[in-house]
C-alpha positions as CSV (number, residue, x, y, z in Angstrom):
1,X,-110.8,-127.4,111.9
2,X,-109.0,-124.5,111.8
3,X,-110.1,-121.5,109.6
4,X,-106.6,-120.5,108.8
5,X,-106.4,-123.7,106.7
6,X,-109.1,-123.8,105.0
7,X,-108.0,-122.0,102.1
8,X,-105.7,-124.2,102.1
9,X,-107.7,-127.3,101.4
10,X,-108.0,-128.7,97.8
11,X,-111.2,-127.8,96.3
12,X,-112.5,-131.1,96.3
13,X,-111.9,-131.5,100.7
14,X,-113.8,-128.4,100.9
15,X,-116.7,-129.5,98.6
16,X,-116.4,-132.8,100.6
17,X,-116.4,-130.5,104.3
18,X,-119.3,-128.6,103.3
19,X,-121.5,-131.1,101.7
20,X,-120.9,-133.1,105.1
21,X,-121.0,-131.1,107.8
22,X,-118.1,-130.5,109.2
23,X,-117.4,-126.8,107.1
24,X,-120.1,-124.4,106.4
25,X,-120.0,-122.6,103.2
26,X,-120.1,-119.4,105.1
27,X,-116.7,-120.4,107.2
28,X,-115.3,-121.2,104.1
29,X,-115.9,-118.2,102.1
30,X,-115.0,-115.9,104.8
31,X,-111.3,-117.7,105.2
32,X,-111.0,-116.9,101.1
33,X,-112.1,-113.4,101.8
34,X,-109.7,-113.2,104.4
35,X,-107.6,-114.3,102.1
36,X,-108.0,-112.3,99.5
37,X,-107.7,-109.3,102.1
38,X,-104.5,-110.6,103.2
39,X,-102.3,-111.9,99.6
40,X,-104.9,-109.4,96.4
41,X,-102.4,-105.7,97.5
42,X,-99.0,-107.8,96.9
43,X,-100.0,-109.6,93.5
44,X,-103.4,-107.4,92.1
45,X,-104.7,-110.7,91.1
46,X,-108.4,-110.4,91.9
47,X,-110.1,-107.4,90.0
48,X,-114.1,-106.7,91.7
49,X,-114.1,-108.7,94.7
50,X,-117.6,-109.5,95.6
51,X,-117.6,-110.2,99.6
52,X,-121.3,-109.4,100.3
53,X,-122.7,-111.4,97.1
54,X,-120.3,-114.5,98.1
55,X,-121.6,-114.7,101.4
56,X,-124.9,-114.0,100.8
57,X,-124.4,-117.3,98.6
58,X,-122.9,-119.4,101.0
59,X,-125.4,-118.3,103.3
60,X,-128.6,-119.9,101.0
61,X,-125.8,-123.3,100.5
62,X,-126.3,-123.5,104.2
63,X,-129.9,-123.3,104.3
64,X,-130.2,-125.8,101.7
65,X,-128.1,-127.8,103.4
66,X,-129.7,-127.5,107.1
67,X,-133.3,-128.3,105.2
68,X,-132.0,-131.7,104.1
69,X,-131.2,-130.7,100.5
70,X,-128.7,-132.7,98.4
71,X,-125.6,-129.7,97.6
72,X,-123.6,-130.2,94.3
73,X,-120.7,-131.5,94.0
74,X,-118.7,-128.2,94.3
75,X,-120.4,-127.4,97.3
76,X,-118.9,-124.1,98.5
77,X,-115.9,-123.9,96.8
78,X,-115.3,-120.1,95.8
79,X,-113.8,-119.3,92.3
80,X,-112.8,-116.7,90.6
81,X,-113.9,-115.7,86.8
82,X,-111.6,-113.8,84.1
83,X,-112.2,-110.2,83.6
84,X,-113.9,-111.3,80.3
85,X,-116.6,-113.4,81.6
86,X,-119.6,-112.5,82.6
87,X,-121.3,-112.6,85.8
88,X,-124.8,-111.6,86.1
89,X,-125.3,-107.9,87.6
90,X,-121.4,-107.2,88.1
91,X,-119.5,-105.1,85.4
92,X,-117.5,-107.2,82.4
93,X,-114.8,-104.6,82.2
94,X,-112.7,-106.3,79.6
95,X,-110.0,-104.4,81.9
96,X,-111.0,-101.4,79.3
97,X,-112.1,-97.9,80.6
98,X,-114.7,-98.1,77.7
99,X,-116.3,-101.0,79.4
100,X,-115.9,-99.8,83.3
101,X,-120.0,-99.8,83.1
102,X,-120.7,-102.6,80.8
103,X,-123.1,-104.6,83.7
104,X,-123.6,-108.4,82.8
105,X,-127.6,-109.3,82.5
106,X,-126.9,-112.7,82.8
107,X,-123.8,-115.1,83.9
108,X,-122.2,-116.7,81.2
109,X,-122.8,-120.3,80.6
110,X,-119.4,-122.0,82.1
111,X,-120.3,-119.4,85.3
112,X,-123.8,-121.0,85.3
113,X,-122.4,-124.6,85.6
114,X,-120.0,-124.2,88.2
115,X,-123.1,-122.0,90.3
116,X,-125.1,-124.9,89.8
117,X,-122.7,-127.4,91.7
118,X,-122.7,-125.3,94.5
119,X,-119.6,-123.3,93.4
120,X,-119.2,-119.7,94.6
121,X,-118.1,-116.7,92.6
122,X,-115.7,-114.6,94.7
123,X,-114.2,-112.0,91.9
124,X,-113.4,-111.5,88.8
125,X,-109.9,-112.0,87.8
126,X,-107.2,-109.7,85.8
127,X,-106.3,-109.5,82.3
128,X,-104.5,-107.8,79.4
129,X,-106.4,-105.3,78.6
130,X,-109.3,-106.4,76.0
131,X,-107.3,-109.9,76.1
132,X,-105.8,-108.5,73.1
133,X,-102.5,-106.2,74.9
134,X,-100.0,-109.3,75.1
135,X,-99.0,-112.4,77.0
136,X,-98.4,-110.3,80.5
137,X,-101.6,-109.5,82.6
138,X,-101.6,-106.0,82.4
139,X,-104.8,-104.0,81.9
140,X,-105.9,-100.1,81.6
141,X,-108.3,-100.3,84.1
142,X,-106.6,-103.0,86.5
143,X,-102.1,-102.2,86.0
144,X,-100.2,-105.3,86.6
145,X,-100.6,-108.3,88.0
146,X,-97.9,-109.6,90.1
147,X,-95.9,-113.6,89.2
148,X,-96.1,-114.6,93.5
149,X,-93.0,-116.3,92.5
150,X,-90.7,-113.7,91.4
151,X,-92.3,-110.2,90.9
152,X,-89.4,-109.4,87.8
153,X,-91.5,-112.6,85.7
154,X,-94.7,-112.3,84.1
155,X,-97.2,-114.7,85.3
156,X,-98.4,-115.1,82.1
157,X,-101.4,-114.7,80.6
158,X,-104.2,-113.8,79.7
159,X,-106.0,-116.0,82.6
160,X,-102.8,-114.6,84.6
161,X,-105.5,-112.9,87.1
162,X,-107.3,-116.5,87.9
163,X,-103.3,-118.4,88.0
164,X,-102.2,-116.0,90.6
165,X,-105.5,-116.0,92.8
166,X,-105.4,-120.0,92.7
167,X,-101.7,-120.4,93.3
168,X,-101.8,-117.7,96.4
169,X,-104.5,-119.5,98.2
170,X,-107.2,-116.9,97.3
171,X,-109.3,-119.2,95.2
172,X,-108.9,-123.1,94.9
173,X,-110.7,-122.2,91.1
174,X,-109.9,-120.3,88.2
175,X,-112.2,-119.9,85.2
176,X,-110.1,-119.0,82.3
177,X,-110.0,-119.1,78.7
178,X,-107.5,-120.0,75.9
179,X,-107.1,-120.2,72.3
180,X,-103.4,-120.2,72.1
181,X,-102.6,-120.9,75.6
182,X,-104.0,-118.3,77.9
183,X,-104.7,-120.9,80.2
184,X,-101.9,-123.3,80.3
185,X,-99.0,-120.7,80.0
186,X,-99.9,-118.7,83.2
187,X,-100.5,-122.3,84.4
188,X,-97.0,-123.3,84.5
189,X,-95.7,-119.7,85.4
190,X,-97.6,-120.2,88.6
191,X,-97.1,-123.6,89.2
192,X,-100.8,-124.8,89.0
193,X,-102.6,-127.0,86.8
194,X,-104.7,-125.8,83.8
195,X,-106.9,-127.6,81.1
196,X,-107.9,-126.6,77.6
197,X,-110.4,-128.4,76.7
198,X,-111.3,-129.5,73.1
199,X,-113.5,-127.4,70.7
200,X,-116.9,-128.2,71.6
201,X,-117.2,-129.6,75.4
202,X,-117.9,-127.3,77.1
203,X,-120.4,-124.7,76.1
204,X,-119.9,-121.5,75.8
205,X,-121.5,-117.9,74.9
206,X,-119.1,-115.5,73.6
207,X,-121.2,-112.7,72.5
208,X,-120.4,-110.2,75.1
209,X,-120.3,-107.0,73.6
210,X,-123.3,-107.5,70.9
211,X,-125.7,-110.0,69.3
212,X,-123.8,-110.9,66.4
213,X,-121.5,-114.3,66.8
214,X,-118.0,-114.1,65.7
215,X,-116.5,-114.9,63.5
216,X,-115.1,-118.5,62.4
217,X,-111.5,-118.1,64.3
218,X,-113.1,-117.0,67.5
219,X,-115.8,-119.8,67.2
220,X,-113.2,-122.8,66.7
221,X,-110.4,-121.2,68.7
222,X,-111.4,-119.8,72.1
223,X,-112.8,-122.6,74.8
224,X,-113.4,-121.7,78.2
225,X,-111.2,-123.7,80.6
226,X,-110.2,-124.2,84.7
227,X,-107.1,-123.7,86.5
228,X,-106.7,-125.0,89.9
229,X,-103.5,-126.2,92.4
230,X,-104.3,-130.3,91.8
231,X,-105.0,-132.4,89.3
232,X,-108.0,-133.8,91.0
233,X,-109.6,-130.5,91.0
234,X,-109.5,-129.7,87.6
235,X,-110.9,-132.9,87.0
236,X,-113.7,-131.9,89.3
237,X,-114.3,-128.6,87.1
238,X,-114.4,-130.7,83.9
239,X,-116.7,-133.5,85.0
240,X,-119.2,-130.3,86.0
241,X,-118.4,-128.0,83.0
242,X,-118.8,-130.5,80.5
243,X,-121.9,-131.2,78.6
244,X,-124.2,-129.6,76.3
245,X,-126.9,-126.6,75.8
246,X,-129.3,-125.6,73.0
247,X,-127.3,-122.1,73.4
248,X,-124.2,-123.2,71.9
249,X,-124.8,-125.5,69.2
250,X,-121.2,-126.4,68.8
251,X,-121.1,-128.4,72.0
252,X,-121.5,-132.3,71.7
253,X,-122.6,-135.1,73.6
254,X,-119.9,-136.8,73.9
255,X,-119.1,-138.7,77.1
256,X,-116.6,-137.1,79.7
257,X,-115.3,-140.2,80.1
258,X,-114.1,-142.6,76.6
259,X,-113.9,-146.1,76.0
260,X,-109.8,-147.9,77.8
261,X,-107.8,-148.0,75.4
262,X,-105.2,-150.9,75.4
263,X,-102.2,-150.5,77.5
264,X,-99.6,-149.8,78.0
265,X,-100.3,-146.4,76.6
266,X,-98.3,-144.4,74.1
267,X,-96.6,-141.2,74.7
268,X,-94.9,-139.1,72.1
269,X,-92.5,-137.0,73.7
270,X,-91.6,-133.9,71.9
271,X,-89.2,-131.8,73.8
272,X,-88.0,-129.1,70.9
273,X,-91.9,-128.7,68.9
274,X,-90.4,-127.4,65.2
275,X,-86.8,-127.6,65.9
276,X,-86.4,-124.1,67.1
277,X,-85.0,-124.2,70.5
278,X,-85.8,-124.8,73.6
279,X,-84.4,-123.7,76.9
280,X,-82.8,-126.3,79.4
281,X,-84.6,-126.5,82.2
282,X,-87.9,-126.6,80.1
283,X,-86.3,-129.9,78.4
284,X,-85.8,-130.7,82.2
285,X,-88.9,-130.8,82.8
286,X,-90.3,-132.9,79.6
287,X,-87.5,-135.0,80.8
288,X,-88.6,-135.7,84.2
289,X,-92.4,-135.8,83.4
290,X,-91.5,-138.7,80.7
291,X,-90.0,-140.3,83.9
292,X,-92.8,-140.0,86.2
293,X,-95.4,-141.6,83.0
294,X,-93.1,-144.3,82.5
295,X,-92.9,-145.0,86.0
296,X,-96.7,-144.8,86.1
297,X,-97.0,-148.0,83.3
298,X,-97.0,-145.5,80.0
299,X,-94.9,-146.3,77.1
300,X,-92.9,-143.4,76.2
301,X,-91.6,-143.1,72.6
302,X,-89.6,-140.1,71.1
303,X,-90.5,-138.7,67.7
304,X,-89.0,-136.2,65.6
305,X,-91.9,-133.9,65.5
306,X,-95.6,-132.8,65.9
307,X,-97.6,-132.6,62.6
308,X,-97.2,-129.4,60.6
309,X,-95.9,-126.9,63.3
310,X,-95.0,-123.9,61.2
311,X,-97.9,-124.3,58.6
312,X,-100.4,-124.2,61.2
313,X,-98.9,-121.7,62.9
314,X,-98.7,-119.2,59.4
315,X,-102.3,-120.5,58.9
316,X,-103.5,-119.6,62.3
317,X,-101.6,-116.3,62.5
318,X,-103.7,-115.4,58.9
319,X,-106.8,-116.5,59.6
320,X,-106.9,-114.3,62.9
321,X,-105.6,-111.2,61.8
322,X,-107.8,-112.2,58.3
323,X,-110.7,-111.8,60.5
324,X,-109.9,-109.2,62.9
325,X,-108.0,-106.2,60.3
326,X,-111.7,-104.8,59.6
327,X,-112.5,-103.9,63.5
328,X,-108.8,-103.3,64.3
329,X,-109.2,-99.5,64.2
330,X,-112.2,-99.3,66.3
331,X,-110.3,-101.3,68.7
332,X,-106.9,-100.0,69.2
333,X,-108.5,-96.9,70.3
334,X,-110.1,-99.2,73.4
335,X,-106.6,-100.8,74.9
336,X,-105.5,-97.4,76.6
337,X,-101.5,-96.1,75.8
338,X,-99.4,-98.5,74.4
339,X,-102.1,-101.5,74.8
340,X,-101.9,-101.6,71.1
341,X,-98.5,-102.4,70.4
342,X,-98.6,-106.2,70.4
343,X,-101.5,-106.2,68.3
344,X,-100.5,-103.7,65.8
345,X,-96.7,-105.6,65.3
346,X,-98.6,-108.2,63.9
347,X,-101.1,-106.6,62.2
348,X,-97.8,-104.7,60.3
349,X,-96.2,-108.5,60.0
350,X,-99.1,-110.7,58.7
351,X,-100.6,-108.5,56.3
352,X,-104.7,-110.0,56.0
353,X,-105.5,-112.5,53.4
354,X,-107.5,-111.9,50.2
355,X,-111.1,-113.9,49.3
356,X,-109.5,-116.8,47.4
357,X,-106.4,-117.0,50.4
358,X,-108.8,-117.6,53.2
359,X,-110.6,-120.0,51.5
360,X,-107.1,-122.0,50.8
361,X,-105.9,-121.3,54.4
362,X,-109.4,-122.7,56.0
363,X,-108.4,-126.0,54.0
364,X,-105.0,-126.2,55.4
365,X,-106.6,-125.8,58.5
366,X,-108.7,-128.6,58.1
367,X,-105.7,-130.6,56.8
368,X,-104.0,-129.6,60.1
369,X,-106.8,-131.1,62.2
370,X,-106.7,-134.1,59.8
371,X,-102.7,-134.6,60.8
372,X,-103.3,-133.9,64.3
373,X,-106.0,-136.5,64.2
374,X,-103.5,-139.6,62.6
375,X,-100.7,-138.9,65.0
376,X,-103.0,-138.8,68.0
377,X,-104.2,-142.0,66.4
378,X,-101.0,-143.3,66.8
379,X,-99.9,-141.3,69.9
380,X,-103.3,-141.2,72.3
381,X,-100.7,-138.4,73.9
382,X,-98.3,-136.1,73.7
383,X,-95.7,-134.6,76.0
384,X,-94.5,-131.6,75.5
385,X,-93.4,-127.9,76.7
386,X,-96.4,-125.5,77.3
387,X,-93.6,-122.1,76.9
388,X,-90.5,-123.5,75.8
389,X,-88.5,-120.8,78.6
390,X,-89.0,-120.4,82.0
391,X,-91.4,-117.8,82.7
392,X,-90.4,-113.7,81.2
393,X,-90.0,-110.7,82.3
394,X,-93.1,-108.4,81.7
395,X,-94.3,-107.3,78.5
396,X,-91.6,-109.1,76.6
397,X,-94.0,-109.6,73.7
398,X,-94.7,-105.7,73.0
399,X,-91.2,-104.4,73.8
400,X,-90.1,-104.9,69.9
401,X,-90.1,-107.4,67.1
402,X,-87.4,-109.4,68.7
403,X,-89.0,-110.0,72.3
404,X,-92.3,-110.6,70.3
405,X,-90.8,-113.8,68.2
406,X,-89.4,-114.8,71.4
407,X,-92.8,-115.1,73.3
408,X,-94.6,-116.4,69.7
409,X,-92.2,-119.1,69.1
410,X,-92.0,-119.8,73.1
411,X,-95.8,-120.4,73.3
412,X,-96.2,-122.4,69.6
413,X,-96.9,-125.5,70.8
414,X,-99.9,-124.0,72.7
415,X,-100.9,-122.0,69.3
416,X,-100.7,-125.2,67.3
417,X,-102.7,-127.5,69.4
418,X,-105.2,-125.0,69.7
419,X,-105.6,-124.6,65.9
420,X,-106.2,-128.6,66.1
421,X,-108.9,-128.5,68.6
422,X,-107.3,-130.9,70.3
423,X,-107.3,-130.6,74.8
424,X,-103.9,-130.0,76.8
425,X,-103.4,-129.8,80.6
426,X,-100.9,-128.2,82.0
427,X,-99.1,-129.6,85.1
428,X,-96.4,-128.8,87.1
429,X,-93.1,-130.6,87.2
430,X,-91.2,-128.9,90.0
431,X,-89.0,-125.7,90.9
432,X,-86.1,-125.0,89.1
433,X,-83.8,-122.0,90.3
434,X,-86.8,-120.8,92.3
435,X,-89.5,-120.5,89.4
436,X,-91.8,-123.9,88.4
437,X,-91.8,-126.0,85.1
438,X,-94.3,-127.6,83.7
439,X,-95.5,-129.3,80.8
440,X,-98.2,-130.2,78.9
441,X,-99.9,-133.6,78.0
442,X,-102.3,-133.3,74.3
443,X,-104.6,-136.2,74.0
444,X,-107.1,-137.0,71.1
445,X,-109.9,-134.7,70.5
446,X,-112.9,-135.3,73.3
447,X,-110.2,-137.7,75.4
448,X,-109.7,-135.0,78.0
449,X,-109.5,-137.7,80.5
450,X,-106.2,-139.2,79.2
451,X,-104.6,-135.9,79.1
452,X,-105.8,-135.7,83.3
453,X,-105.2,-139.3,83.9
454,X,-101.8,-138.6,82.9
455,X,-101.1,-135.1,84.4
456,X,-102.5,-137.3,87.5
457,X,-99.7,-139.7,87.3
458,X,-97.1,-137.3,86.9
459,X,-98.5,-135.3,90.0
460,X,-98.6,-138.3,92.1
461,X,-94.7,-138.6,91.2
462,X,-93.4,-135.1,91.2
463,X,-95.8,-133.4,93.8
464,X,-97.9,-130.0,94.1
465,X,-96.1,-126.7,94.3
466,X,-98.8,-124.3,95.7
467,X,-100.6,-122.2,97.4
468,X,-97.6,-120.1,98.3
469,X,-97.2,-117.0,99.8
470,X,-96.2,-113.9,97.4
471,X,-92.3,-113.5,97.4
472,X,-91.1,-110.1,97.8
C-alpha cells in the first residue's frame, strides 16, 4: 500500500488497516503529517500541529498491537479538535491572544472517547475568535482560514478549521461543536458530512475557562459533534462518542441505535424553512436529495412548514443575548479589532430580557420542543437546507446589518433545530457551479441513526465530493 494514499482512505479502511496489520499507526500518521505539511500553508486550517505527540501515540498503538492487544475501533485514525477543546497539556487558545497560555490539565471528555478507540489527535483546529466573532473562521491569534473550494467563500464556521482539515485530506476526523450550526454549515461549504447530535448523547464538559457551569442556553444549546468526508465515518464517531459519564449529568442512556420503525418511512421536505427565500441551487439540492430517499424506499411528503420558525428563533436570539449582556463587556475586550462587531450588532438589536420575560420565553422554549416533538412524531425526518445560499464571501455576517440578516436568516433552520434539541447531519448533494450543496436530514430527538441511515442513502445515490486538493 502506498503511503501517498493513505490519507486518502476513509477513516474506517484505516482503522480496519491498522487494527489488521497491513498499516501501522506510525505509517499512517506520518502520511497525515505529510499531509498536513503539504495542504495547512494554502488553507490555515490546522492551528498547533502536534507531530511528535501523534507519533509518539501511534508508536504505543503499535506496541499494543505487536503484544497481542485488542486496538479500538478507531484504531489510528488521526483527528483533529476545534480550537475550543481541550487537549490535555497543549494550549486551548480560544484563537484569543488572552488565552495564547491557557494549557489544558486534562482532555475534554468527547477528546477522551475518541483516544480511547485508538483515535489520534493531530492538531487543533481554527476558529472565530472566542467562537463568538461570526460565521467565517477568522481568529486573532490564527487570521483566516481558507474555503479549499474557492478562496473568495467562507468555509463556514465555527468548526470551519476541522471542515477544511477533513475535506483537504489532512484529517479523516473533525471534532466540532454547534448550537446553531457550527458544524453542519462549514459541513456543506466543504462538501463533507457533519452531525449534531441531540442534547444529551454525547457527554460533554464545557467549563473551560473556570469552575462555574454556564448558564441554561449554553447547557441545552452547545453539543459537541464530528465531521468527516463519508457517511460511514461519522457513524463510526457517533457509535464511539455516544454514551454516558457521571461528569455530565445531562447525558442519557439511551441506545445509539432505536427500535425500526414501520416503513416506508416519512420525510417532510421543507425546501423554503419560514417562507423567506431560498436560493436556487440550495432548492436544487433539497430537490435531488428527496430523489435519492425516494429512490432508497422513503416516502417523501411536502409540507408547508417546520413548527414555529420565527418564534423560536426570537426566543433563542433572547434567551442568549439574556444570558450573555452581563459578561459582554469583559468579553469584547478579548476578540482583538473588530472581533466584536458581530456580537455587538446584536447585542444593539435584541436588547436582553427582564425577570418576568425570560421566564415567559423559557416556556416558549419548551413549547417549541413540544411542537418539534409532534411533527417529528409525524415526520420521523426532515429534509431540508442547512444555509439556504451557497457558501459567502468572508465575514458577510459583521460587514453591516444587511449582510448580518443575510447569514442569520441563511442559517435559521440550523438555529431552530438546535433550540429543539433535536440531531441533523449534514450531507453533501453534489457541485454546483464549482462549490458543493448539501442538505440536512432532522430526525426525532435520540434517533441519530435515522438522520445517518438517511444521509447514507442519499450518499450511496449522489456520491462523496472530497478530499480535494486547495484551488488556487
Amino acid at each position: 500500500m502506498q503511503d501517498d494514499a493513505l490519507w486518502r482512505m476513509t477513516a474506517t479502511a484505516q482503522a480496519a488497516a491498522v487494527r489488521g496489520g497491513q498499516v501501522s499507526a506510525a505509517e499512517l500518521t506520518d502520511s497525515h503529517l505529510a499531509r498536513i505539511e503539504a495542504v495547512n500553508p494554502r488553507v490555515n486550517a490546522v492551528t498547533q500541529l502536534w507531530a511528535d505527540r501523534a507519533r509518539e501515540e501511534a508508536a504505543r498503538l503499535d506496541r499494543r498491537r505487536a503484544a497481542g492487544e485488542e486496538l479500538g475501533p478507531l484504531a489510528g485514525v488521526p483527528f483533529t479538535v476545534k480550537e475550543s477543546t481541550p487537549v490535555e497539556g497543549v494550549p486551548t487558545t480560544f484563537g484569543a491572544e488572552r488565552f495564547r497560555d491557557l494549557v489544558a490539565r486534562a482532555d475534554a471528555l468527547p477528546v477522551a472517547r475518541l483516544r480511547a478507540a485508538g483515535a489520534i489527535p493531530v492538531g487543533h483546529s481554527n476558529i472565530p475568535t472566542m467562537i463568538l466573532a461570526g460565521m467565517h473562521t477568522r481568529s486573532e491569534l490564527f487570521g483566516d482560514t481558507v474555503n479549499p473550494w474557492d478562496p473568495a467563500r467562507t468555509p463556514g464556521g465555527s468548526s470551519g478549521g476541522d471542515a477544511v482539515a477533513v475535506a483537504t485530506g489532512m484529517a479523516p476526523l473533525g471534532l466540532g461543536n454547534d448550537s446553531g450550526g457550527s458544524v453542519r454549515i462549514p459541513a456543506q461549504f466543504c462538501g463533507v458530512a457533519g452531525l449534531k447530535p441531540s442534547i444529551g448523547r454525547f457527554p460533554a464538559d464545557h467549563r473551560v475557562l473556570g469552575p462555574d457551569d454556564p448558564g441554561l442556553a449554553s447547557q441545552l444549546l452547545v453539543t459537541d459533534g464530528p465531521l468527516a468526508r463519508s457517511v460511514a465515518d461519522l457513524r463510526l464517531a457517533y457509535e464511539v462518542l455516544a454514551g454516558t459519564d457521571p461528569r455530565d449529568p445531562r447525558a442519557v442512556p439511551v441506545p445509539a441505535y432505536g427500535e425500526r420503525l414501520p416503513g416506508p418511512l416519512k420525510v417532510a421536505v421543507v425546501a423554503d424553512p419560514g417562507g423567506h427565500g431560498v436560493h436556487p441551487s440550495v432548492r436544487q439540492a433539497v430537490a435531488r436529495a428527496a430523489d435519492a430517499l425516494r429512490d432508497a424506499g422513503y416516502e417523501l411528503c411536502e409540507v408547508p412548514d417546520v413548527p414555529r420558525l420565527d418564534e423560536a428563533l426570537d426566543a433563542y436570539g433572547r434567551i442568549t443575548v439574556t444570558e450573555f449582556a452581563p459578561s459582554w463587556p469583559v468579553v469584547r475586550t478579548l476578540l482583538g479589532p473588530g472581533g466584536d462587531r458581530y456580537i455587538a450588532a446584536a447585542m444593539d438589536e435584541t436588547p436582553p430580557a427582564t425577570a418576568a420575560e425570560l421566564t415567559a420565553l423559557t416556556g416558549t422554549w419548551l413549547g417549541v420542543r413540544r411542537s418539534w416533538a409532534e411533527f417529528l412524531d409525524a415526520y420521523p425526518l426532515l429534509l431540508g437546507p442547512v444555509f439556504t445560499e451557497p457558501p459567502v464571501e468572508p465575514g458577510l455576517e459583521s460587514r453591516d446589518r444587511a449582510g448580518r440578516e443575510r447569514v442569520g436568516s441563511g442559517m435559521r433552520l440550523c438555529t431552530a433545530t438546535s433550540f429543539a434539541g433535536v440531531p441533523g447531519v449534514a450531507v453533501p448533494t453534489g457541485l454546483v457551479d464549482g462549490l458543493p450543496s448539501g442538505v440536512q436530514l432532522v430526525g426525532r430527538a435520540f434517533r441519530e441513526d435515522l438522520c445517518l441511515a438517511a444521509a447514507q442513502a442519499i450518499e450511496d445515490r449522489l456520491g462523496v465530493l472530497t478530499p480535494l486538493d486547495p484551488r488556487p
